[in-house]
C-alpha positions in Angstrom: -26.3 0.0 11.1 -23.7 0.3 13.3 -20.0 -1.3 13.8 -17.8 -1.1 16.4 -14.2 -0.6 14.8 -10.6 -2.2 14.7 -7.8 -0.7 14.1 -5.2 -2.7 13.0 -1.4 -2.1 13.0 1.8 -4.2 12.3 5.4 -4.0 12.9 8.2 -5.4 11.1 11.8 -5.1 10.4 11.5 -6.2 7.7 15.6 -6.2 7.0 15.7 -4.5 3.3 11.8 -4.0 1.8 12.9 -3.0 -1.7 15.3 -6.1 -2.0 12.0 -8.0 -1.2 9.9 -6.0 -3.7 9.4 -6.6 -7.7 9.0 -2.7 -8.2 12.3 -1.4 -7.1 12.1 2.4 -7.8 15.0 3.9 -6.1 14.1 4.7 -2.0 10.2 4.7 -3.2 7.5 2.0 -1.7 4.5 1.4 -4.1 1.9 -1.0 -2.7 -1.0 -1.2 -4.2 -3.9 0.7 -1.8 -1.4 2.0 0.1 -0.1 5.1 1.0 3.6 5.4 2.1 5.8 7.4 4.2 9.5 6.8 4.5 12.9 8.5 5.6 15.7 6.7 4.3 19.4 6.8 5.4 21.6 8.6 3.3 23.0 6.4 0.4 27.1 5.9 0.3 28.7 6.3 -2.5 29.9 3.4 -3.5 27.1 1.2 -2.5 25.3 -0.3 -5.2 21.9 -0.6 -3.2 20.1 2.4 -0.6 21.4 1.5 3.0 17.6 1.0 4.9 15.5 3.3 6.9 12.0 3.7 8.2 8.4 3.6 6.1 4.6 3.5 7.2 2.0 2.0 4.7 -1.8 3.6 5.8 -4.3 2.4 3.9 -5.5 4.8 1.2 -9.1 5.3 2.6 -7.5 6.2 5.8 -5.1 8.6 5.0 -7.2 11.9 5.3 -7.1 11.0 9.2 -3.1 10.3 9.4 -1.0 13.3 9.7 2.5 12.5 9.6 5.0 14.8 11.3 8.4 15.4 8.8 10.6 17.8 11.3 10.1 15.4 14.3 11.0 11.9 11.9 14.6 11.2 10.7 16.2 7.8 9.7 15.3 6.2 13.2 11.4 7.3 14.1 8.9 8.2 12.7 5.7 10.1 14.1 2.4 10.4 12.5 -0.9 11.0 14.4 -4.3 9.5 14.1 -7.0 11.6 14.3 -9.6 11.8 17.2 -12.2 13.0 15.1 -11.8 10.9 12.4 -11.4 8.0 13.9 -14.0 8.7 17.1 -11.5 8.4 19.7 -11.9 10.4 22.7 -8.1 11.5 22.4 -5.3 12.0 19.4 -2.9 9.1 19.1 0.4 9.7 18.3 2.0 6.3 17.0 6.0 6.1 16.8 7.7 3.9 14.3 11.1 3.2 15.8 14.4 1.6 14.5 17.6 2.1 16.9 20.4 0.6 15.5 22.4 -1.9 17.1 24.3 -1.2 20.1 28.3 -1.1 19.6 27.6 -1.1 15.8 29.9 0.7 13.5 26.7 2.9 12.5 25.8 3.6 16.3 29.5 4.6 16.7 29.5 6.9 14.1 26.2 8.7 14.5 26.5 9.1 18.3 23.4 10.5 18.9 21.6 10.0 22.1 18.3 8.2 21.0 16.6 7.7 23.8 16.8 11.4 24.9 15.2 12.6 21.7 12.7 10.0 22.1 12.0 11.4 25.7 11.7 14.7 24.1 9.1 14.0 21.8 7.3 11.9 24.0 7.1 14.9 26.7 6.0 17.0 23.7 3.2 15.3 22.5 2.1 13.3 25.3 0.1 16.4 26.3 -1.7 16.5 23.2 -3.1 12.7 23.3 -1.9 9.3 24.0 1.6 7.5 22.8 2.0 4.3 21.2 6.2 3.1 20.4 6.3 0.3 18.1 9.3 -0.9 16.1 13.0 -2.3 17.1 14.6 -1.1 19.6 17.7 -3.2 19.8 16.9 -3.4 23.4 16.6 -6.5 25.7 14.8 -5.8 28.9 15.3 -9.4 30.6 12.4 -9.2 33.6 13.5 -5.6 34.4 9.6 -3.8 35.5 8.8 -1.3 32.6 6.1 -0.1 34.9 5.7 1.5 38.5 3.9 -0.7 41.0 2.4 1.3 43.6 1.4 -0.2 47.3 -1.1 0.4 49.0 1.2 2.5 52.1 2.5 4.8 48.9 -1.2 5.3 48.2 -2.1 6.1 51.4 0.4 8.3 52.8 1.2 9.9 49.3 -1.4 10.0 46.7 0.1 12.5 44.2 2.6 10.1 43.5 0.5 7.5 42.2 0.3 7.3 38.6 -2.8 8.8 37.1 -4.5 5.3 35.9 -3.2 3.7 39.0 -7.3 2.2 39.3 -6.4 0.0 35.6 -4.9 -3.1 36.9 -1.9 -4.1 34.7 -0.8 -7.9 34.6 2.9 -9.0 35.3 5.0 -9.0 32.0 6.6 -12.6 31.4 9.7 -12.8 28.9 11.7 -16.0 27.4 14.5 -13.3 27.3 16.3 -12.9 30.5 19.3 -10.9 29.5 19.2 -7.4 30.2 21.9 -5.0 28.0 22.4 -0.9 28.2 19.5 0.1 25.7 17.1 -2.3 27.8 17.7 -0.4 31.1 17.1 3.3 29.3 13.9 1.6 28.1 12.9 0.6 31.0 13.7 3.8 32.5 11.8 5.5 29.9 8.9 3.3 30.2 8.4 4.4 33.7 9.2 7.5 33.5 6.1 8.6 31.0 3.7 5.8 32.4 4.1 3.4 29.1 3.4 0.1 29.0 4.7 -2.9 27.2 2.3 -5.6 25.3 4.9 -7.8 25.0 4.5 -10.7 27.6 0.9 -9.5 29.2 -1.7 -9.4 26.4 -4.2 -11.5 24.9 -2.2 -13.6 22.1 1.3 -13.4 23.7 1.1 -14.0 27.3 4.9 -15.6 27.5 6.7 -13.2 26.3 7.9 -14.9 23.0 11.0 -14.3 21.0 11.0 -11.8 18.3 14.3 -12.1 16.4 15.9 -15.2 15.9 19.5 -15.2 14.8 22.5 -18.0 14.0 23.9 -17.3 17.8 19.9 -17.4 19.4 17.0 -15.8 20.0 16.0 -12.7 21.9 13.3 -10.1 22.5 14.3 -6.8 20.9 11.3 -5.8 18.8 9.0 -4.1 21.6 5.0 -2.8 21.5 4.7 0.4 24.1 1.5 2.5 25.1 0.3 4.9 27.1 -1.6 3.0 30.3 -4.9 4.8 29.0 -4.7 2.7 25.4 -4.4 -0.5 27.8 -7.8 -1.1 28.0 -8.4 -0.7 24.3 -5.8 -3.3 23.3 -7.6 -6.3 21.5 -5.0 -8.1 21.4 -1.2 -8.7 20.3 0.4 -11.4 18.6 4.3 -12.3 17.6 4.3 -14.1 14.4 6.5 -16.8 13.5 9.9 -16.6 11.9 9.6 -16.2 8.1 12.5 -17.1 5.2 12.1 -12.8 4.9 13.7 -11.6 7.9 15.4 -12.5 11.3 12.9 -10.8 13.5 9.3 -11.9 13.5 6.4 -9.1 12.9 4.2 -7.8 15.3 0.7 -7.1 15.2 -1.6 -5.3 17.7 -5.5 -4.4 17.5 -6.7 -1.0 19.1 -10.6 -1.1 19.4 -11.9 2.5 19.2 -14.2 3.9 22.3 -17.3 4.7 20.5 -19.2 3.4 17.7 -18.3 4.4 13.8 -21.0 4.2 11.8 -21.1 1.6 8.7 -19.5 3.8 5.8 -22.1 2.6 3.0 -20.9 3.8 -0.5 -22.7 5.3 -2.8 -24.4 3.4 -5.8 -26.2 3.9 -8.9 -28.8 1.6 -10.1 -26.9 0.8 -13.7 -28.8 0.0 -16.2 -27.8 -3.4 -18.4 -26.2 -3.2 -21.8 -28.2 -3.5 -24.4 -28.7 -7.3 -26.1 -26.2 -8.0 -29.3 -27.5 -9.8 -32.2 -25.5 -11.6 -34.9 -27.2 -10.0 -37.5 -26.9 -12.1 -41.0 -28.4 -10.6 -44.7 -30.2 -13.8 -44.8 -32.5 -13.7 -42.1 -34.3 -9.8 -44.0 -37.1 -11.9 -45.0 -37.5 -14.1 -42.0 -37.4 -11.5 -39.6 -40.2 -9.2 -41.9 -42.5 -12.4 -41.4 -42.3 -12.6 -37.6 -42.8 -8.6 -37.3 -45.8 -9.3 -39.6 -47.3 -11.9 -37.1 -51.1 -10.4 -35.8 -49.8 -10.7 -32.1 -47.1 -8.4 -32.6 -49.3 -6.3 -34.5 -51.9 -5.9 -31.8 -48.8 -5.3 -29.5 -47.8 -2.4 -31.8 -51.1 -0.8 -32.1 -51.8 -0.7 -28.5 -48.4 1.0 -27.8 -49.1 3.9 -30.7 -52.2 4.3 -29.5 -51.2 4.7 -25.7 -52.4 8.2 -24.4 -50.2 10.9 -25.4 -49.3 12.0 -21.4 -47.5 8.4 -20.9 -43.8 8.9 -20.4 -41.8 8.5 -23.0 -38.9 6.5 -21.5 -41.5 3.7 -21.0 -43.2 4.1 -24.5 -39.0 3.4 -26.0 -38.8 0.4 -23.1 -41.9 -1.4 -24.4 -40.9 -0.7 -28.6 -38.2 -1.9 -27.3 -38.8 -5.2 -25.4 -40.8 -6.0 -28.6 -37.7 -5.9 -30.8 -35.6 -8.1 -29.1 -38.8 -10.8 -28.6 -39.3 -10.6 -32.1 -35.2 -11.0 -32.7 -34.5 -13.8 -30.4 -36.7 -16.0 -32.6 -34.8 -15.1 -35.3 -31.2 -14.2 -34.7 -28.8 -15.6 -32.8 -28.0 -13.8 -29.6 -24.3 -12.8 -29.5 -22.2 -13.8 -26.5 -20.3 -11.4 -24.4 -17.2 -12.4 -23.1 -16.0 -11.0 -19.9 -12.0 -10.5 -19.2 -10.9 -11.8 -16.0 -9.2 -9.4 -13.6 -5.5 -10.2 -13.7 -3.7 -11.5 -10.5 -0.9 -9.9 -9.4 2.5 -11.5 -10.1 3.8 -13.2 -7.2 6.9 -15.1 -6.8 5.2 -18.0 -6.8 4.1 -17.2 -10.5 7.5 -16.6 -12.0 8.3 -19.0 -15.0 11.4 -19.4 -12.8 9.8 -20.6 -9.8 10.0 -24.4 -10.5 9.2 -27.4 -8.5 12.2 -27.3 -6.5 11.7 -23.9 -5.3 8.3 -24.8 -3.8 9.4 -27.8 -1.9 12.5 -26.1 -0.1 10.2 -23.0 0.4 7.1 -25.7 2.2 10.3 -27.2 4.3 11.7 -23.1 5.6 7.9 -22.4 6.7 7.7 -25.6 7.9 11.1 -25.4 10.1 10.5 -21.9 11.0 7.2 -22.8 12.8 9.0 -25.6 14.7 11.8 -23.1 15.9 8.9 -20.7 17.0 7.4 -23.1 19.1 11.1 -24.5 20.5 13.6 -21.8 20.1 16.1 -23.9 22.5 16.4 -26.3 20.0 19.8 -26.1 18.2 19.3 -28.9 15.7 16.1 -26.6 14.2 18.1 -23.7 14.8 21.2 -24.6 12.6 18.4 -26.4 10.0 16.3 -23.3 9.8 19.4 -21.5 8.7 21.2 -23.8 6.7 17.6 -24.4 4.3 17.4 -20.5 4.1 21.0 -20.5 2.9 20.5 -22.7 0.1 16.7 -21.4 -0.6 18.5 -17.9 -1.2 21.1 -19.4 -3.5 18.5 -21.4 -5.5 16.3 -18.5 -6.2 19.5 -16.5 -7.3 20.5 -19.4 -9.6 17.4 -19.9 -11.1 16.7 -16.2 -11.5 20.4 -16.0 -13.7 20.0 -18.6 -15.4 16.6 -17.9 -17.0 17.9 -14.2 -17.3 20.8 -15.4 -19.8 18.4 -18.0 -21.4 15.7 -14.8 -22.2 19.0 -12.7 -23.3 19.9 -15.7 -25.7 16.7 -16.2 -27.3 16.4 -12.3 -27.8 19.5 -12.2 -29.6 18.9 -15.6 -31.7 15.3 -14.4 -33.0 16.1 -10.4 -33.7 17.2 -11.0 -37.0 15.9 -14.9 -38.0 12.3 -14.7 -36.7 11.4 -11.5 -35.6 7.7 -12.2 -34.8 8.7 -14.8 -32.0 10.7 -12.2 -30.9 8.1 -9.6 -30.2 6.3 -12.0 -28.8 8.9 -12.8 -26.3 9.0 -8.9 -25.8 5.4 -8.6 -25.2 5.5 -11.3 -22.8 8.6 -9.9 -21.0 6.7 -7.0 -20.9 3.2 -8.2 -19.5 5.0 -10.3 -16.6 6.9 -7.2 -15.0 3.8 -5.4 -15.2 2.7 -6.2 -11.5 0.9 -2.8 -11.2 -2.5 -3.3 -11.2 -5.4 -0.7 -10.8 -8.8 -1.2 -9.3 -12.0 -1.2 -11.6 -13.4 2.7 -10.9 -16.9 2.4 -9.5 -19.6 3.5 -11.3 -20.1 6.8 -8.6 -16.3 7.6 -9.1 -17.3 7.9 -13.1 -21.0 9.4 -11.8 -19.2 12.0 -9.7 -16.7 13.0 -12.6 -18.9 13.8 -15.7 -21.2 15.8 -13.2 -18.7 18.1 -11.7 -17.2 18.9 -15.4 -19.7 21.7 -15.8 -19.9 23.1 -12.4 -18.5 26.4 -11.5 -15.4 26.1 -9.7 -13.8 28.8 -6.8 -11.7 30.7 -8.6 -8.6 30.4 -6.7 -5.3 32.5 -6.2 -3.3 30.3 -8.8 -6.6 30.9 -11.5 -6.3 33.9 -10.9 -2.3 34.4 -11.3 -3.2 32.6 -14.9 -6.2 35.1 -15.9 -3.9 37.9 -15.2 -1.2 36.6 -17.5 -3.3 35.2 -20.8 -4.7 39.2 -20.4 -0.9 40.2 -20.0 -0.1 38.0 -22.8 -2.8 39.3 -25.2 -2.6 42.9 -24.8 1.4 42.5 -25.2 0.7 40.5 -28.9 -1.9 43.1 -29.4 0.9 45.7 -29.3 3.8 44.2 -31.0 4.5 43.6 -34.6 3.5 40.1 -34.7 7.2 39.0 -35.9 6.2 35.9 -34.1 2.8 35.2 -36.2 3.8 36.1 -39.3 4.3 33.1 -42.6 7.8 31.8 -43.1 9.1 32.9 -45.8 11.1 31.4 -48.8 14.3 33.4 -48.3 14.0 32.1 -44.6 13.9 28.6 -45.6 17.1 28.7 -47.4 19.1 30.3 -45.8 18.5 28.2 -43.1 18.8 25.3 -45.6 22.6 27.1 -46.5 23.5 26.0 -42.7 22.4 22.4 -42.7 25.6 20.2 -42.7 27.0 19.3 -46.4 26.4 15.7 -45.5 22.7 15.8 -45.3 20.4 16.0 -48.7 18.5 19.3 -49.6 15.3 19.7 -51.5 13.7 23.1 -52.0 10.4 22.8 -53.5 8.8 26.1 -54.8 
């Protein structure tokens, strides 16, 4: 069986993941079947939280055809590169994940650093090895500034070598809600047609008007931007801008790349488990009633045909039989003991917090609902000023709620720790089991298959086995030559005089 595969990838500023996050571990991002790579801005002293930066989550299964490159990615892109084999692509794609700060910001002030030139000098550099893909924000608005060159017919008659190379791919005219052009939108534009990248923003299937992607108190605008080479055109499914969330100003964007050939279903490997055996709850009572029903002439007959089966019958199927005649015999007899399965626990959502009360959920329905409306009408100031008034006090009533039930656990901790300790631990242990959000997968039976088969294989002795084999013989013939000070039984004299040292304080026994 064959399936023709989708490559899905998002976008997102996100504006501060690990505020957003339960497991806040430093400038680390754990999701769950995820793997991560991030470069984070340099911490200040004297903030209290890290200060943002850049991180792409590949799913786990993918990650042995994602090679992410460290000494081309700082604080502002990333580049990682999927491979063509791996993913049966004709060419390597090398995807950038992009954040340029503001322009005229205190940070862009300080750093000034020319982003777009070292964005034009990776792009030159690995544009010959494969095809480019830009995604992120770029803090630049375009307006209807053509990110693309259109060639004429008199340019392609008179001079052909100055065509573009996929001139023959007919690209559609980009639309944009944003008209406003700034400086970072004209160098993007400029960069755009200067390496033959395309925009998806405005001119694909699922966002043909150009929407909005960040929407702010003052307005909206497009600054969060989609670019690929003009060869990946054709291989674009489709790309969507979502709608505004409570989470973030700017809205994220999604994008599926359809792979050229065909991958073939990847079926995993299974074992044919067998069942558990039946449990019995077995009760003195039932000896006797049990020895009658064994004693029964059908059971008998059963019995003597098995032991009298010819001796080449396998074995396993012998035990099978002996053993089906057990548990008929049993069933009649003894009850049958009931297993009882444990549910697979969710994973804590906010939604699931003992915190999270009634009032929480009905502002929350009334931000979703009022974001939607002010994607669809972004004009509208009344939504506008609503949206952002609603997320104001949604914020404030999550942090309320959150203190207050913080200094109602602190007080109960501190009432019961002396007066009833065992509804104390209890309130520990369920502290405990609601900030556990990390949950593993069940292993499959293969993974355990795999495992126990490969303990007793013979391994490649490697250089680092080696290194060790080297030193236990270093090791031994060293002991073998020494005078075994280190081996030898502690003596009494040792004991006290060490004991002689102890501080005063402290209560001796020697015991001879």
């Amino acid at each position: 069986m064959q399936l023709k595969k989708l490559l899905k990838f998002c976008s997102w500023n996100i504006e501060g993941l690990l505020g957003k996050l339960d497991d806040k571990n430093d400038s680390t991002v754990n999701i769950q079947g995820f793997y991560s790579f991030s470069k984070c801005r340099q911490k200040h002293d004297r903030a209290w939280r890290n200060s943002g930066g850049i991180t792409v989550l590949v799913r786990s299964e993918l990650r042995k055809g994602i090679r992410f490159f460290d000494r081309e990615s700082n604080e502002q892109f990333i580049w990682w590169k999927l491979d063509k084999d791996f993913f049966h692509m004709k060419r390597d794609l090398f995807i950038c994940s992009v954040y340029i700060p503001p322009q005229n910001s205190p940070r862009e002030r300080r750093l000034d650093r020319d982003h777009f030139q070292s964005l034009q000098e990776n792009i030159y550099k690995f544009s010959k090895l494969g095809s480019i893909i830009l995604c992120g924000d770029f803090n630049a608005r375009i307006g209807d500034l053509d990110d693309c060159i259109k060639t004429t017919s008199v340019l392609e008659d008179f001079f052909p070598s100055t065509c573009p190379p996929n001139g023959s791919i007919e690209i559609e005219s980009r639309n944009s809600k944003d008209n406003h052009c700034n400086s970072y939108g004209k160098l993007l534009a400029e960069l755009c047609c200067g390496n033959d990248l395309i925009l998806l923003n405005g001119r694909t299937k699922g966002d043909y008007i150009g929407q909005f992607t960040c929407q702010t108190y003052n307005g909206a605008s497009v600054v969060d931007y989609t670019i690929v080479s003009t060869e990946v055109m054709s291989e674009i499914k489709y790309f969507t801008v979502s709608e505004i969330t409570h989470f973030s100003h700017h809205c994220f964007l999604s994008f599926g790349l359809e792979t050229e050939s065909y991958l073939p279903l990847r079926t995993e490997k299974t074992l044919q488990l067998s069942s558990l055996p039946m449990s019995f709850m077995w009760n003195d009572a039932l000896k006797t009633t049990l020895r009658e029903n064994l004693s029964n002439t059908c059971i008998l007959n059963e019995m003597n045909t098995l032991f009298q089966s010819p001796q080449d019958q396998d074995v396993d199927s012998l035990v099978n039989e002996f053993t089906n005649i057990i548990i008929k015999v049993s069933k009649k007899v003894i009850k049958i003991k009931n297993r009882r399965f444990t549910k697979k626990k969710q994973k804590s959502t906010m939604q699931n917090k003992k915190w999270f009360d009634k009032s929480c959920h009905v502002l929350k329905n009334e931000l979703r609902n009022l974001g939607s409306l002010l994607s669809r009408f972004p004009d509208n100031n009344f939504l506008r000023h609503k949206f952002f008034s609603t997320k104001k006090e949604y914020k404030r009533l999550v942090k309320r709620l959150k203190r207050n039930f913080k200094n109602e656990m602190l007080s109960k901790i501190q009432s019961m720790e002396e007066y009833n300790p065992k509804e104390f631990w209890k309130l520990v242990k369920s502290i405990k089991s609601n900030n556990s959000n990390s949950i593993e997968d069940e292993i499959s039976p293969a993974v355990w298959y795999d495992y126990f088969k490969n303990l007793n294989e013979e391994k490649v002795t490697t250089e680092n086995s080696r290194n060790e084999t080297q030193f236990v013989r270093d090791y031994r013939l060293w002991a073998a030559k020494s005078d075994n000070t280190l081996d030898a039984p502690i003596s009494v004299n040792e004991v006290c005089a060490l004991a002689k040292k102890l501080i005063r304080t402290k209560r001796v026994v020697l015991e001879t």
